[in-house]
C-alpha positions as CSV (number, residue, x, y, z in Angstrom):
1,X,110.6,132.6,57.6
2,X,107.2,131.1,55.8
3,X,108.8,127.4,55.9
4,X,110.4,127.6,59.4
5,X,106.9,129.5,60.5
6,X,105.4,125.8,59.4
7,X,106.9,123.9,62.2
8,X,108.2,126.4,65.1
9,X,106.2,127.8,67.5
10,X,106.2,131.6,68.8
11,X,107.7,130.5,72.3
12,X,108.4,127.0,73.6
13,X,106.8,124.5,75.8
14,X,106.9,124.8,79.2
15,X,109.8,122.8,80.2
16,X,107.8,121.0,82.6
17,X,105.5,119.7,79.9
18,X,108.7,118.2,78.4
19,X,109.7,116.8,81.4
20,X,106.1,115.0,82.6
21,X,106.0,113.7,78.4
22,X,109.8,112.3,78.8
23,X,108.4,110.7,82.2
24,X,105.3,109.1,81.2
25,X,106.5,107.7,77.9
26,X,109.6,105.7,80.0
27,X,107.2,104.7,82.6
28,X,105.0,103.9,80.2
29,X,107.0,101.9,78.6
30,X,108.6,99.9,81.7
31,X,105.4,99.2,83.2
32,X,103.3,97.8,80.5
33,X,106.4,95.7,79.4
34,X,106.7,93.7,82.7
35,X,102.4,93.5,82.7
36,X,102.4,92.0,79.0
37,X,105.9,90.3,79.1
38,X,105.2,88.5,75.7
39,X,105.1,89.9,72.3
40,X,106.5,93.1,70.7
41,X,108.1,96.0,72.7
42,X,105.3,98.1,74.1
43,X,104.7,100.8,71.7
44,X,100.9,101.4,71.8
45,X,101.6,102.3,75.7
46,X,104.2,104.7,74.7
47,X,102.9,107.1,72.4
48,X,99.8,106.5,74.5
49,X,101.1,108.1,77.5
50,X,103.1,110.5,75.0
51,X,100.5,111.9,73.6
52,X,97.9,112.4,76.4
53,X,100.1,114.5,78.7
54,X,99.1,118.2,77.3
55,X,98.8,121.5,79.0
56,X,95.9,121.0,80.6
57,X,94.6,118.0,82.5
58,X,91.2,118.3,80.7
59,X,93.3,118.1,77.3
60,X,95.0,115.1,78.4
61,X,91.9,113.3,79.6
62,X,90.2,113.9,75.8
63,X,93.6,112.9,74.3
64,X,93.2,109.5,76.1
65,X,89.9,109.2,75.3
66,X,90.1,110.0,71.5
67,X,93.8,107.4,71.3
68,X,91.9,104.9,72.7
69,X,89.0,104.7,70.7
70,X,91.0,105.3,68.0
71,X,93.3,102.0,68.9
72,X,90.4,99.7,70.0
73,X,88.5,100.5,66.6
74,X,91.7,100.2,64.7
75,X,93.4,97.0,66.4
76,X,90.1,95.2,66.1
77,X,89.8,95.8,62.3
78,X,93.5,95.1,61.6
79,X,93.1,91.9,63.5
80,X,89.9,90.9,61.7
81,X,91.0,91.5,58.5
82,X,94.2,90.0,59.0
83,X,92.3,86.8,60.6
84,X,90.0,86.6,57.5
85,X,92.6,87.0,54.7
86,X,96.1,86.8,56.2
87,X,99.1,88.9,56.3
88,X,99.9,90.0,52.5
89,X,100.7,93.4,52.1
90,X,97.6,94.1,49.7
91,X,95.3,93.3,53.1
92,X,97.4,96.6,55.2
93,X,96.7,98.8,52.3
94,X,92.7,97.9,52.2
95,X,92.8,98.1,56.2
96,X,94.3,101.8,55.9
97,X,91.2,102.4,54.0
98,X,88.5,100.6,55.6
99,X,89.9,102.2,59.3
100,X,89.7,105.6,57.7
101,X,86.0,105.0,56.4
102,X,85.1,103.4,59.3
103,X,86.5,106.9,61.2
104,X,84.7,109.1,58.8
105,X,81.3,106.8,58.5
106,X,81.3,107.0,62.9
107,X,82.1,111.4,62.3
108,X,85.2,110.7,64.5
109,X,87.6,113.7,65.5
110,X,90.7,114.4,62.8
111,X,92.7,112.9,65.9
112,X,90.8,110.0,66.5
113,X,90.3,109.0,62.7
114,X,93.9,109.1,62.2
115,X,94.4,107.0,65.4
116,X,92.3,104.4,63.6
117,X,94.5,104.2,60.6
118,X,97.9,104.2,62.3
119,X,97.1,101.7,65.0
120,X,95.9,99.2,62.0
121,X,98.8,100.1,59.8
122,X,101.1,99.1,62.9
123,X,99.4,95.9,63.8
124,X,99.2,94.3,60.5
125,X,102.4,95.6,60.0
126,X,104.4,94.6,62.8
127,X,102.3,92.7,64.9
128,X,100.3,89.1,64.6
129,X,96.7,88.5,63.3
130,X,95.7,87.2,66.4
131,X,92.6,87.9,69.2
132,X,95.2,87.8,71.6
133,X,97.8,90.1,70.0
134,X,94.6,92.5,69.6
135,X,93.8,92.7,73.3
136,X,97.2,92.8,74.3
137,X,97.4,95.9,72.2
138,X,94.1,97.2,73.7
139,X,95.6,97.0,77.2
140,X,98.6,98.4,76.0
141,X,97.2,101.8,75.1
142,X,94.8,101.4,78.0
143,X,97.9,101.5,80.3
144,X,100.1,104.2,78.3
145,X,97.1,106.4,78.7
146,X,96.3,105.7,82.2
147,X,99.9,106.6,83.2
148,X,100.1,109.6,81.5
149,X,97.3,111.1,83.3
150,X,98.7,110.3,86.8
151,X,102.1,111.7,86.0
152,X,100.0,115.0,84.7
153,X,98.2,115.1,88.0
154,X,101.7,113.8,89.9
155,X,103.2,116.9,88.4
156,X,101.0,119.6,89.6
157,X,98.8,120.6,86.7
158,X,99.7,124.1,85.6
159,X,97.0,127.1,86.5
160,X,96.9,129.2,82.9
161,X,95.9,133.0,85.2
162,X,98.9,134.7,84.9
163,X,98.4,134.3,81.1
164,X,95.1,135.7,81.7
165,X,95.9,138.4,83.7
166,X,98.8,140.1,81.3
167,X,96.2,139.6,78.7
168,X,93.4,141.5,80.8
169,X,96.4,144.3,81.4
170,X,97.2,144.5,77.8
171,X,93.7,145.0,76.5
172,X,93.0,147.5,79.5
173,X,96.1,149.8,78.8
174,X,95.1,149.7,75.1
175,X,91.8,150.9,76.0
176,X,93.1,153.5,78.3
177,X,95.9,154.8,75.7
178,X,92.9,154.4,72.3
179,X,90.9,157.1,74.9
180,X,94.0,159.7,75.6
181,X,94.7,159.1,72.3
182,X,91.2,160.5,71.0
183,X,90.7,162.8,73.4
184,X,93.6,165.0,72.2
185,X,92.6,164.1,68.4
186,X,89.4,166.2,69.6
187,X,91.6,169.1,70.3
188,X,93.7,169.9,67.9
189,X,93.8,169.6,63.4
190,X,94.2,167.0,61.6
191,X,95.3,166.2,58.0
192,X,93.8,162.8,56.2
193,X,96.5,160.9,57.0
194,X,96.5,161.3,60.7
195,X,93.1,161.1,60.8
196,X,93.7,157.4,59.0
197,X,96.5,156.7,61.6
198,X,94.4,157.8,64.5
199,X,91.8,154.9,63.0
200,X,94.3,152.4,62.5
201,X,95.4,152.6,66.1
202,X,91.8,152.0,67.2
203,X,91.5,149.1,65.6
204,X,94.5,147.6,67.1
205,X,92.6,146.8,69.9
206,X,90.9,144.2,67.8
207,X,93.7,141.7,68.3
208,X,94.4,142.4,72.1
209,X,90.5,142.1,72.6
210,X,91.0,138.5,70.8
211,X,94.1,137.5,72.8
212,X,92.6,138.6,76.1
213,X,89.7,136.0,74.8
214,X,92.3,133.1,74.1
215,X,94.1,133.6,77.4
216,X,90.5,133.2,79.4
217,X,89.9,130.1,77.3
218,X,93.0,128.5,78.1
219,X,92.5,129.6,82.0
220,X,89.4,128.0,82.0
221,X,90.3,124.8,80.6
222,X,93.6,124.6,83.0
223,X,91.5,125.0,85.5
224,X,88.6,122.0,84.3
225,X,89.4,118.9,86.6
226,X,92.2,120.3,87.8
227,X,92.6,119.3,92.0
228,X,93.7,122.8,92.1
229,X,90.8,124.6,90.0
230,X,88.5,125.6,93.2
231,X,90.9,127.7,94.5
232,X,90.8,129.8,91.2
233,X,87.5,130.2,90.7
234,X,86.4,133.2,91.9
235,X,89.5,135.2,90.3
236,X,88.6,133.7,86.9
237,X,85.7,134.6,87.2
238,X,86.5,138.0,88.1
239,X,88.9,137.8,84.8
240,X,85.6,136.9,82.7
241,X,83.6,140.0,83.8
242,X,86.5,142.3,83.3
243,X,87.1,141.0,80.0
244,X,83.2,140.9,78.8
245,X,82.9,144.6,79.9
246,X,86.1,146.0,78.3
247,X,84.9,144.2,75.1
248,X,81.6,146.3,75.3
249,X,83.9,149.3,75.2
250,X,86.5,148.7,72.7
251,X,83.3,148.9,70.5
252,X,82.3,151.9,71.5
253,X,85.6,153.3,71.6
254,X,86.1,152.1,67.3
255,X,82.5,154.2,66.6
256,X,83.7,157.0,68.8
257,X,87.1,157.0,66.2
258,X,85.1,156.6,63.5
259,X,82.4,158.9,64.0
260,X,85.0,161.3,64.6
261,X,86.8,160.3,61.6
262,X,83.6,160.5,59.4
263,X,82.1,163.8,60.4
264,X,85.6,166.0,61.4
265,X,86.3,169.7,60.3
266,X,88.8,171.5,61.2
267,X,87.2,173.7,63.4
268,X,85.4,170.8,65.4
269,X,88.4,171.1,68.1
270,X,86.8,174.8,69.6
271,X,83.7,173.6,69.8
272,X,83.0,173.3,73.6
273,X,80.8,170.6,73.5
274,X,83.6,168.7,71.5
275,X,86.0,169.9,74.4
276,X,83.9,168.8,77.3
277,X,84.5,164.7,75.6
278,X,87.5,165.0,75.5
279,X,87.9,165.8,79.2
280,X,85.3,162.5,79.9
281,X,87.6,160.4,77.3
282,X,90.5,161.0,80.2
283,X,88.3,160.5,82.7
284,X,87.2,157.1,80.9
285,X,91.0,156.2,80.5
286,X,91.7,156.9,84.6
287,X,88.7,154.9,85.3
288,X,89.5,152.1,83.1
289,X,93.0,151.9,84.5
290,X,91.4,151.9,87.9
291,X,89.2,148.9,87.0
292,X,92.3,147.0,86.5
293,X,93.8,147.7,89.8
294,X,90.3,146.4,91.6
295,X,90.4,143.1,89.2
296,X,94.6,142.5,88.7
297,X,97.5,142.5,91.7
298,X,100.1,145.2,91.8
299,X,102.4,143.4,89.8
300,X,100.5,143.8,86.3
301,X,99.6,147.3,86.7
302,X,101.5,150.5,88.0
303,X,98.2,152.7,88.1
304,X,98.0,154.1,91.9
305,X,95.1,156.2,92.1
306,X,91.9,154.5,93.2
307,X,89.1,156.9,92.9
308,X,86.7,156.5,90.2
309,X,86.7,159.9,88.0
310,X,83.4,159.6,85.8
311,X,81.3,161.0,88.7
312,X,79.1,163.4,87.5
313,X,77.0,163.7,84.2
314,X,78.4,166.1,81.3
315,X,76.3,168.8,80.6
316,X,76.7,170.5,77.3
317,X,75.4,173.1,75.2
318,X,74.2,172.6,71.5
319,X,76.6,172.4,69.1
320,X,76.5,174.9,65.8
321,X,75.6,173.1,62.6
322,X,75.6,169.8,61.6
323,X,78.0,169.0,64.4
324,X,75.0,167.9,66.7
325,X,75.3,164.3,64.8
326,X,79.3,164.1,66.1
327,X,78.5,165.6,69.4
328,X,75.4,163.0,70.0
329,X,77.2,159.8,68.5
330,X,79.9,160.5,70.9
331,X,78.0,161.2,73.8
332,X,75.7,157.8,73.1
333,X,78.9,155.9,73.1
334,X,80.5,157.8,76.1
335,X,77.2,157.1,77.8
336,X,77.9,153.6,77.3
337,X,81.4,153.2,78.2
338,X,80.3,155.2,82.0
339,X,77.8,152.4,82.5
340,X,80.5,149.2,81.8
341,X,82.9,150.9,84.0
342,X,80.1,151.5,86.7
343,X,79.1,155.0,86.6
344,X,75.9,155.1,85.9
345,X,73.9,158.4,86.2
């Protein structure tokens, strides 16, 4: 599972991305053959056009910009060392040096360095020593790279929301079920061990907090010169503000758990201060669901009801004993997670 893990993604590519890479490499290839008829077939313009066509069109237009960089630095030192000593095999080993000190000594990306290396290695390798060879190859690229971002914009960019959106649900509902989840922990005994399980859970939303994170990131660069971007704004934007303010309270929702876990005793569940949190934990939980319905569509979310239920401020009575530091810690953090969802006193 480790070695397979090592090249195999989770899910595959889009098939469209497969498709637009298949398209651009042929063209790729067609075009800048009849435009530089003479010489070798033209590979530079292939895996030009093959690698800039990514997910996003702000991908592919840094892909082209680090491969050709990466080509003019490396078919001009290839062809200069190959001018000034010739075409024995020592020179393509020292060139496979000197491009990847030149890469490193310029702080180039890991892409563009290696870009450097390979397109010496193939020149001296397979191609001629010559000016004109080297600005042949130059062009080359320049036209692989150029095609591949017209078939990505040909091919209607791909909008990365939905992504978003499941991954705004996901960290929502987690929220939602951490808060049911401690509100009956407040009512009711608890051995070690479920008090350790009820903390584990909590901290699950660690990881959905992160993916909700990844999915905006990726929305937002799908949407970075793309012709359809403007359209999206606003809703990513909605996405961003959902996403920072549930954030906010899956950190008050781990000190809530771990206060509770720290300073329990079993009689903390008939304490009525203790039971008044609970009922604001569901409250929190209906009114985080009901965030989700104003910020997602229908088809992400079942939750119907749309009135908010953290309306009023809690009033308690002091707590016996030391319990005054469990009752205020949760109280603080409750007072918290009203304001994020918009019910402030």
């Amino acid at each position: 599972m480790q070695f397979t893990a090592a090249f195999r993604a989770t899910k595959r590519a889009p098939l469209l991305q497969l498709v637009k890479t298949a398209l651009a490499t042929m063209l790729a290839w067609v075009i800048a053959g009849l435009l530089i008829p003479d010489g070798p077939p033209p590979v530079f313009a292939a895996i030009a056009a093959m690698l800039v066509v990514q997910p996003s069109l702000n991908q592919s237009l840094t892909k082209g910009v680090e491969r050709s960089v990466g080509v003019i630095a490396g078919v001009t030192l290839a062809s200069g060392l190959g001018i000034a000593f010739g075409d024995d095999p020592w020179v393509v080993l020292i060139a496979v040096v000197a491009a990847l000190g030149l890469a490193w000594g310029m702080r180039m990306t890991t892409a563009s360095a290696n870009q450097v290396a390979i397109s010496a290695l193939l020149v001296l390798a397979v191609g001629a020593s010559t000016t004109e060879y080297a600005v042949d190859r130059v062009v080359e690229t320049f036209i692989g790279a150029f095609i591949g971002i017209i078939v990505h914009l040909a091919l209607v960019p791909p909008v990365a929301l939905n992504p978003a959106r499941r991954a705004l649900n996901d960290l929502g509902e987690g929220i939602a079920a951490s808060l049911e989840r401690l509100a009956r922990a407040l009512q009711s005994r608890h051995t070690a061990q479920e008090l350790q399980e009820l903390m584990e859970s909590a901290r699950l939303l660690h990881p959905l907090r992160d993916a909700a994170d990844e999915a905006l990131d990726a929305a937002e660069d799908s949407l970075a010169l793309n012709p359809r971007g403007r359209h999206h704004r606003d809703d990513l934007a909605a996405l961003r503000q959902s996403v920072d303010n549930f954030r906010l309270i899956v950190t008050q929702v781990l000190g809530m758990t771990r206060a509770y876990v720290d300073q329990y005793d079993d009689e903390v569940s008939s304490e009525p201060a203790v039971r008044g949190i609970a009922e604001e934990l569901r409250r929190a939980a209906h009114d985080t669901r009901r965030q989700l319905r104003l910020t997602l569509a229908d088809p992400y979310t079942t939750f119907t009801e749309t009135s908010p239920a953290l309306t009023a401020p809690l009033s308690l009575s002091a707590p016996k004993g030391m319990r005054w530091i469990l009752v205020g810690s949760l109280m603080e953090d409750l007072r918290r997670i009203r304001e994020e969802l918009g019910a402030r006193n």
